[in-house]
VMD Tcl script that draws the C-alpha trace (Angstrom):
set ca {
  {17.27 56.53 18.42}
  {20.49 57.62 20.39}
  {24.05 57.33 19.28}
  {25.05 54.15 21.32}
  {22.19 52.08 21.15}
  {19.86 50.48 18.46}
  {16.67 48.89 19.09}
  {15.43 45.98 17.00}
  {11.98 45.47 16.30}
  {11.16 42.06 14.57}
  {8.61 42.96 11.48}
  {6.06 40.14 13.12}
  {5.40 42.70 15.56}
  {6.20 40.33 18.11}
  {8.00 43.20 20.53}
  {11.20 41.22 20.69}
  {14.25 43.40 21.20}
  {17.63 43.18 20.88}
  {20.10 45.51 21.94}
  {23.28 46.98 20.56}
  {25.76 48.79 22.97}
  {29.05 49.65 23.34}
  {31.20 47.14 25.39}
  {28.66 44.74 24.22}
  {30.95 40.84 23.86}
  {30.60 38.12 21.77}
  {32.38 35.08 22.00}
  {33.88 35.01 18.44}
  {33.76 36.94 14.91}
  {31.48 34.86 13.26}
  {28.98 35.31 16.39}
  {29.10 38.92 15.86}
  {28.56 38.75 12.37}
  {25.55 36.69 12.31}
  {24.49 39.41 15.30}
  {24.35 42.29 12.45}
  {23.19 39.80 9.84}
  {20.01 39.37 11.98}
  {19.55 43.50 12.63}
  {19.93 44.24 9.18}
  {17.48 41.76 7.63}
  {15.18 43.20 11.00}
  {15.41 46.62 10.24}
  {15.19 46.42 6.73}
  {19.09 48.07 5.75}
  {21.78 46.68 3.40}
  {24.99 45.95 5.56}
  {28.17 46.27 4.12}
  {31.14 44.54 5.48}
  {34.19 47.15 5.26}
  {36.54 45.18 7.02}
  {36.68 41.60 9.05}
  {39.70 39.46 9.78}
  {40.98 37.88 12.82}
  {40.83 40.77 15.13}
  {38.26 43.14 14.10}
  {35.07 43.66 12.47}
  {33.69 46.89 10.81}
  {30.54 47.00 9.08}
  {28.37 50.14 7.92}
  {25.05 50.62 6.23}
  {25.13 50.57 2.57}
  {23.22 53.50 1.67}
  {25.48 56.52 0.76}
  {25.32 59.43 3.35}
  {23.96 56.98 5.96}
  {25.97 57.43 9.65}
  {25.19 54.07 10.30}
  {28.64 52.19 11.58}
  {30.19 49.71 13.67}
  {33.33 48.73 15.02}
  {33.96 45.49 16.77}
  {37.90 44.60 17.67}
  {38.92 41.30 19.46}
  {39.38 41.70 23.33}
  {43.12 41.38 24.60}
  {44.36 38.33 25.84}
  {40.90 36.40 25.16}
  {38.96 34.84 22.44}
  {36.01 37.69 23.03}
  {35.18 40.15 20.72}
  {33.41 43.61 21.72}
  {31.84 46.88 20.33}
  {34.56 49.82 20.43}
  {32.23 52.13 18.52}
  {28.79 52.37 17.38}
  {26.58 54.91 15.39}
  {23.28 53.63 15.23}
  {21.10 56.65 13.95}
  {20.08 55.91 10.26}
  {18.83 58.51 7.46}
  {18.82 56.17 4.93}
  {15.09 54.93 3.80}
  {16.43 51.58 4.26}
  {15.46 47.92 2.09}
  {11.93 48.91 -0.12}
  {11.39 45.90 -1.36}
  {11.06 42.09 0.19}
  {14.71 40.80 -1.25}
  {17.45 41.46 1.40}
  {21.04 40.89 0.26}
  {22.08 39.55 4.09}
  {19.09 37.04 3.79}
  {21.96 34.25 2.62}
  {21.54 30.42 2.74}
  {23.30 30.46 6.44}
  {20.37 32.76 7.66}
  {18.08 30.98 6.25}
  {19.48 27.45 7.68}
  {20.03 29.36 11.13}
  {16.38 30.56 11.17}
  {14.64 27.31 10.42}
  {17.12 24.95 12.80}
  {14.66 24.65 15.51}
  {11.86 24.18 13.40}
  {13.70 21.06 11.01}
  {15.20 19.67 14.33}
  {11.06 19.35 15.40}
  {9.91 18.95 11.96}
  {12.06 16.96 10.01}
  {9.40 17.42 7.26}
  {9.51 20.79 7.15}
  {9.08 21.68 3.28}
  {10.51 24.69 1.56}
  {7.62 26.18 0.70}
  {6.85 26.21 4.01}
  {9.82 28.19 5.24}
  {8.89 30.65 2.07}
  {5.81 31.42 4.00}
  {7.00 31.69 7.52}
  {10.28 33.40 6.76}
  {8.08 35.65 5.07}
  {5.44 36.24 8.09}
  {8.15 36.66 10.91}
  {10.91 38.67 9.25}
  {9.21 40.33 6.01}
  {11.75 38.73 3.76}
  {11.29 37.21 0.52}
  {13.72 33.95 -0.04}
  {13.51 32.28 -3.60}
  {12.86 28.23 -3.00}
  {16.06 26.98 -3.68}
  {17.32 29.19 -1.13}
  {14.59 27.73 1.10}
  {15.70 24.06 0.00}
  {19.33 24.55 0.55}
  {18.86 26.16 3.75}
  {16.97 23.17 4.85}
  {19.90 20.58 3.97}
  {22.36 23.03 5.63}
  {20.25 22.82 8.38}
  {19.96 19.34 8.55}
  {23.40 18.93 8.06}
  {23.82 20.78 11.40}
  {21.91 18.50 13.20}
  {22.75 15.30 12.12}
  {25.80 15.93 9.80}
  {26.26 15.62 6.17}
  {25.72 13.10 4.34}
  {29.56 12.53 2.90}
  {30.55 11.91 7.00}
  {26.76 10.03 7.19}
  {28.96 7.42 4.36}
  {32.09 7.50 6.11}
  {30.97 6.83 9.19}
  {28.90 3.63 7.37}
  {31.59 0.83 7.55}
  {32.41 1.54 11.31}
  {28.42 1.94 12.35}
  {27.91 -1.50 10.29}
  {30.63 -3.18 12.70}
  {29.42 -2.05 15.71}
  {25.31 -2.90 14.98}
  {26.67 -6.11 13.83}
  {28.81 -6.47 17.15}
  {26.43 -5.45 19.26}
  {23.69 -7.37 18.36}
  {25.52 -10.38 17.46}
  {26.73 -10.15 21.16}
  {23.27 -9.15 22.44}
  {22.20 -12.62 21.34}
  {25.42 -14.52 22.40}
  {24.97 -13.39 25.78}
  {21.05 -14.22 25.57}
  {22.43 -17.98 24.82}
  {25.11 -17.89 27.46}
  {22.09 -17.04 30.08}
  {20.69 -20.20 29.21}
  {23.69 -22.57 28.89}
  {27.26 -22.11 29.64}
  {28.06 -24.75 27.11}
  {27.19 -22.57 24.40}
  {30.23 -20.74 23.59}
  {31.88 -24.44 23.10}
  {29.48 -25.20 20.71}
  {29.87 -22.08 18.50}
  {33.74 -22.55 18.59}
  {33.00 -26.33 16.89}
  {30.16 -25.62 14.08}
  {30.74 -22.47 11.24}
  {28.16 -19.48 11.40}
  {26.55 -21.32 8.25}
  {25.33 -23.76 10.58}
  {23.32 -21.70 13.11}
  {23.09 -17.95 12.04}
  {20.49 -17.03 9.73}
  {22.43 -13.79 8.20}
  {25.09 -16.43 7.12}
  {23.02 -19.37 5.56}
  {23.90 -19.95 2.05}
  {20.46 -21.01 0.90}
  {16.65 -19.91 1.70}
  {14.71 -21.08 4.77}
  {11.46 -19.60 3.78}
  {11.02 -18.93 7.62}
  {11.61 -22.49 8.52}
  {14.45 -23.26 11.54}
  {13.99 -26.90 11.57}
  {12.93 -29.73 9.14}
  {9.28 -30.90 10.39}
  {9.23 -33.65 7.82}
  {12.85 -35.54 9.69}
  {11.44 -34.89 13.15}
  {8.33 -36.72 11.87}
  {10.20 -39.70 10.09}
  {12.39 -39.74 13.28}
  {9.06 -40.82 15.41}
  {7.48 -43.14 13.02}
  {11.27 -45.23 12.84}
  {11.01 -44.92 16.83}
  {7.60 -46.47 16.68}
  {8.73 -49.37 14.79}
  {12.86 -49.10 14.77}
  {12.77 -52.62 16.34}
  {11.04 -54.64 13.58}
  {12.42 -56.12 10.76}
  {13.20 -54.12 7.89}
  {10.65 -55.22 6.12}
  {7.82 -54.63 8.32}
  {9.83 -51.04 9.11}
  {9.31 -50.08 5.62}
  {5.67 -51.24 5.92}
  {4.71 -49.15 8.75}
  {5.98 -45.99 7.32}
  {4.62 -46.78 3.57}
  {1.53 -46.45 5.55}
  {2.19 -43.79 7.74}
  {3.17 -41.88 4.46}
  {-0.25 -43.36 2.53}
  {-2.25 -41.84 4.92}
  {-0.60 -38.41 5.12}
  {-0.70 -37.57 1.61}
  {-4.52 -38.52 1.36}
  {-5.33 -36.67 3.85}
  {-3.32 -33.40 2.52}
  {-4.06 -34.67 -0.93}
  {-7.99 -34.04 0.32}
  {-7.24 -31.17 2.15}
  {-6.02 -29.12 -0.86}
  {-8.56 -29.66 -2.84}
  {-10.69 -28.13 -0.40}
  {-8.72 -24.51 -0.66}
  {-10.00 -22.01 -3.03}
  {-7.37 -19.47 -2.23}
  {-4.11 -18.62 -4.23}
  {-1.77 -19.35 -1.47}
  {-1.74 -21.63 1.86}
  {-4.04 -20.71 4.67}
  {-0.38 -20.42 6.35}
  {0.42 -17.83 4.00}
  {-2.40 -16.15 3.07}
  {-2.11 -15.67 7.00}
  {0.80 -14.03 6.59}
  {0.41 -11.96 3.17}
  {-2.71 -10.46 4.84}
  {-0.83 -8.88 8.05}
  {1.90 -7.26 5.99}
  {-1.02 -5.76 3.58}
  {-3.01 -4.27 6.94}
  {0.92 -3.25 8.12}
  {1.51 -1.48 4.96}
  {-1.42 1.22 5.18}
  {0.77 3.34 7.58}
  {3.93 3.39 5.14}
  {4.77 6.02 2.40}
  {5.51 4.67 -0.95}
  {7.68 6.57 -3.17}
  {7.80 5.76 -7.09}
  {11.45 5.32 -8.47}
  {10.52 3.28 -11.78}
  {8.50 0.82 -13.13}
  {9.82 -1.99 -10.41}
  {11.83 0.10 -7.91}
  {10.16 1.81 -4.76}
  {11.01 3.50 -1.77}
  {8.86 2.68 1.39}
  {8.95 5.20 3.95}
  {7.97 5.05 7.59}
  {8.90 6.73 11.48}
  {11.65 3.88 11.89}
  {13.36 3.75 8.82}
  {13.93 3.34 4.64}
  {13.04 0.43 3.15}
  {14.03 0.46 -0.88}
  {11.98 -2.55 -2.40}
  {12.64 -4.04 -6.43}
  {9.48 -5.77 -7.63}
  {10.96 -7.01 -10.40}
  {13.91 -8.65 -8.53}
  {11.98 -9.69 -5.59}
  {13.96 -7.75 -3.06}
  {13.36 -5.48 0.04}
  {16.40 -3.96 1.38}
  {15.40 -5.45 4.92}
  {15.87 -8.71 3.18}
  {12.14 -10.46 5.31}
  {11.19 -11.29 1.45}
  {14.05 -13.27 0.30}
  {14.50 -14.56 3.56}
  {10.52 -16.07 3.97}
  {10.01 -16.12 0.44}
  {6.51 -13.96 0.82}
  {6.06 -9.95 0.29}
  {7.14 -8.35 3.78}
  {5.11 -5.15 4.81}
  {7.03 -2.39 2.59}
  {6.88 -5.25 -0.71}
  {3.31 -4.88 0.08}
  {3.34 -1.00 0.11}
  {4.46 -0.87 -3.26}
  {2.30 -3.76 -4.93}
  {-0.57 -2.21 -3.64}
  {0.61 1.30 -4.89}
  {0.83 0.39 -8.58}
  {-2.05 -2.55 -8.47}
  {-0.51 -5.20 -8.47}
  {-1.77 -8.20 -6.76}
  {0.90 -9.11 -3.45}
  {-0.41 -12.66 -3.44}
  {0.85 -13.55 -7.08}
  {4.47 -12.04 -5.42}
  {4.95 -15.04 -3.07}
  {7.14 -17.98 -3.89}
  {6.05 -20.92 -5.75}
  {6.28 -23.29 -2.95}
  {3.67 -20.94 -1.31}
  {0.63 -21.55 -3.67}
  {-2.33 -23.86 -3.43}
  {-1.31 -25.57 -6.56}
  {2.34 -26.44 -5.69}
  {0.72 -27.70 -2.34}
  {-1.90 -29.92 -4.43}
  {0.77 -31.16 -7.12}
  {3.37 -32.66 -4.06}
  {0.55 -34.59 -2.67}
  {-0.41 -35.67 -6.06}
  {1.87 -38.18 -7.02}
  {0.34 -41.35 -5.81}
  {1.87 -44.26 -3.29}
  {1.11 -47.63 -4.47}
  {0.22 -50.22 -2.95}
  {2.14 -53.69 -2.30}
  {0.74 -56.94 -2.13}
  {0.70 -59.66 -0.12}
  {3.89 -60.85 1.37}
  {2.94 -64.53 -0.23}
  {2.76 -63.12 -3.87}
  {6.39 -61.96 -3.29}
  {7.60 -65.65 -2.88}
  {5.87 -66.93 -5.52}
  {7.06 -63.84 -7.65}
  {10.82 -64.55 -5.99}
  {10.59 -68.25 -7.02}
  {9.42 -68.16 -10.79}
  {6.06 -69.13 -10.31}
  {3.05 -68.31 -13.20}
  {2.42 -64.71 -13.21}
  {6.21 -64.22 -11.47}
  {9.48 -62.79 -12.07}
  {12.84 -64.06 -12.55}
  {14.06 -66.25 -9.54}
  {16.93 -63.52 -7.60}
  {20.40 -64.80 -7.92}
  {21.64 -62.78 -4.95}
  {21.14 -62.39 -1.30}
  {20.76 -59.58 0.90}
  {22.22 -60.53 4.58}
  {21.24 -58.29 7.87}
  {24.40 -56.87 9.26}
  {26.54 -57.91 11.95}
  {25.21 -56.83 15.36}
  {25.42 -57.72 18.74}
  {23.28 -57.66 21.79}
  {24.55 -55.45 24.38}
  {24.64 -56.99 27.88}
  {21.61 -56.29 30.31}
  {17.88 -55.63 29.42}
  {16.68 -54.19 26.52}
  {15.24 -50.48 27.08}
  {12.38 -50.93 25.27}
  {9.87 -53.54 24.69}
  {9.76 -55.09 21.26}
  {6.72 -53.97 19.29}
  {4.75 -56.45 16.96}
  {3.31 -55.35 14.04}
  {0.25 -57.05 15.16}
  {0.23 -54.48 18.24}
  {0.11 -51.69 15.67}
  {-2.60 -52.17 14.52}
  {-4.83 -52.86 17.65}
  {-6.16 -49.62 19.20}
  {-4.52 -48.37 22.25}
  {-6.53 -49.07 25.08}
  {-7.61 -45.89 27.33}
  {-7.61 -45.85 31.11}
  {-10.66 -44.53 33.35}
  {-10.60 -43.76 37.01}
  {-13.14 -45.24 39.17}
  {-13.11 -42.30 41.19}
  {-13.44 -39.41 39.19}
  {-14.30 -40.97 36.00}
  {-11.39 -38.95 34.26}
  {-9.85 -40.26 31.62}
  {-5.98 -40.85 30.88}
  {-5.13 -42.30 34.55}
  {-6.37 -45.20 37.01}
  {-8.04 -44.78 40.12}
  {-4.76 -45.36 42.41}
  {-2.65 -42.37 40.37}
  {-5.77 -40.42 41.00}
  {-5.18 -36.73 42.65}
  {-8.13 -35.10 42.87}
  {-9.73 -34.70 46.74}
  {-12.02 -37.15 48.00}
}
mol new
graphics top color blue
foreach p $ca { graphics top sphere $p radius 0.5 }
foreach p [lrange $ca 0 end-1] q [lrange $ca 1 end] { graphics top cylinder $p $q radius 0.2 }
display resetview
């Protein structure tokens, strides 16, 4: 090998070469060093540092009587470092065994980069073995392991600025999203920014509600009672209360039947829904903490679930009140059943006892009187009077016909075209082709 130059071969016989030279620049000192870190560990000889501050860099093979030396100064009037002199002819026998004193945590972590920034899963005994096949270096494993969280740390920096950047990335997901939706809204309706300024958050955002939805945005059960009082709002109060009574009569026999029918734990409705996050949570990795804490891993993200608590740190269980996907994950993991982890509300026998209670019924309007006026049989005659309130007719017609409690119970007749013989219109509103 001459004077001037030195030849690396890599030890996985790859033919890669590097070349040393005089005149040869680097950009800084630490550049350079890794440079002779990297032909040491490839030519299997010690390196020992003899001198390396701010403006030069000498370094010479370990091995006493070895000519092996280098000199590296900083470049005038730039950042650049070069070679000034260079003996590159060893006599030494070199590194015997597989343990080289240069192979360091940093040359580990500089090795494997490309591979962790592919392979985030890239396990240390993993980089044992290949560090091992390419270079012919023997690392221990915590070496291995600690040049895999320097490495990572490179990439996507450590974790100390990961939690100091955490209060700044929470505002801006927040901000963005919350004004991802806003302007969704404002697409719709320009009116909508009024109406956030009048009603609180608690009102209309779900991350602010002070109670539990279970899933639910509006109340079916008002909207319902809402159209049986328009279906009868013009009666007397009396025959009001009537009409719903049996409105209500008939909907709780005919849940009250339903449930019995069910032979699962949980609602169809929910046993829908218990189902797709069991099929969902085949694909996730489910790490063991304790007896009730888990963490659920997947390609997206973290999930940390309490089984005990009831709690998945993406919050879709306390918010629906049913195991989410990674709740499943770790039920399933230590055999537990996810069904017996939804609410009570949930279940076939909460359904069954809120249609069990039983609506009586009244009867006849002439018993009342005779009841009212201490007839045999009756009650006490009342000794007060309940009075309608005050109202008055507005001027014009009435907007809607008055409906008689007789009509209710006649069946509404259906219309047939003569034409087409279509239900649900006549034959002059009829639009299909002659």
């Amino acid at each position: 090998m001459a004077d001037h130059a030195l030849v690396v071969a890599d030890t996985s016989h790859a033919l890669i070469e590097q070349t040393l030279v005089i005149g040869q620049e680097f950009p800084d000192v630490e550049t350079c060093r890794r440079t002779l870190k990297d032909i040491a560990i490839a030519l299997h000889f010690d390196l020992r540092i003899v001198k390396s501050d701010r403006s030069r860099f000498i370094a010479k093979c370990s091995k006493e009587g070895c000519p092996w030396r280098v000199h590296v100064a900083k470049c005038p009037g730039v950042p650049t470092f070069s070679v000034r002199t260079l003996h590159g002819e060893h006599t030494c026998e070199g590194v015997r065994n597989l343990h080289h004193q240069q192979a360091s945590v940093g040359w580990v972590a500089r090795s494997v980069e490309a591979r962790v920034r592919d392979n985030p899963q890239y396990k240390p005994k993993e980089i044992l073995q290949d560090i091992r096949d390419q270079h012919g270096v023997a690392v221990s494993y915590m070496q291995a392991w600690r040049g895999k969280e320097r490495s990572m740390a490179a990439l996507h920096g450590t974790f100390e600025e990961g939690y100091r950047l955490l209060p700044a990335y929470f505002y801006a997901l927040t901000a963005v999203e919350f004004e991802s939706k806003i302007a969704e809204m404002v697409e719709i309706s320009q009116e909508v920014i009024q109406w956030f300024q009048l009603f609180p958050p608690q009102l209309w955002a779900v991350a602010y509600f002070e109670g539990v939805r279970y899933g639910h945005f509006t109340l079916g059960v008002t909207e319902l009672l809402y159209n049986w009082s328009l279906e009868c709002h013009e009666l007397p109060i009396v025959q009001m209360m009537e009409h719903i009574r049996h409105q209500l009569m008939s909907w709780f026999d005919s849940r009250r039947e339903m449930g019995m029918r069910w032979t699962s734990i949980l609602v169809p409705s929910a046993e829908k829904r218990i189902l797709e996050a069991i099929a969902d949570a085949r694909c996730y990795q489910v790490l063991r903490a304790n007896e009730v804490e888990f963490e659920i891993v997947s390609t997206e993200r973290t999930n940390i679930v309490d089984i005990r608590s009831r709690v998945c740190s993406c919050r879709r269980w306390q918010l629906y009140g049913l195991p989410c996907a990674h709740a499943a994950a770790a039920l399933i993991s230590c055999g537990q059943n996810a069904h017996l982890f939804a609410e009570h509300c949930f279940t076939v026998a909460s359904y069954r006892e809120t249609y069990s209670q039983m609506i009586n019924p009244i009867p006849d309007k002439s018993i009342w009187k005779e009841q009212g006026e201490g007839a045999e049989g009756g009650g006490a005659k009342l000794d007060f009077t309940i009075r309608p309130p005050k109202t008055r007719r507005p001027p014009g017609r009435p907007k809607k016909k008055v409906l008689r409690v007789e009509n209710l119970k006649r069946p509404k007749r259906v219309v047939q075209c003569g034409r087409c013989h279509l239900l649900g219109h006549s034959q002059k509103k009829c639009t299909m082709p002659i």
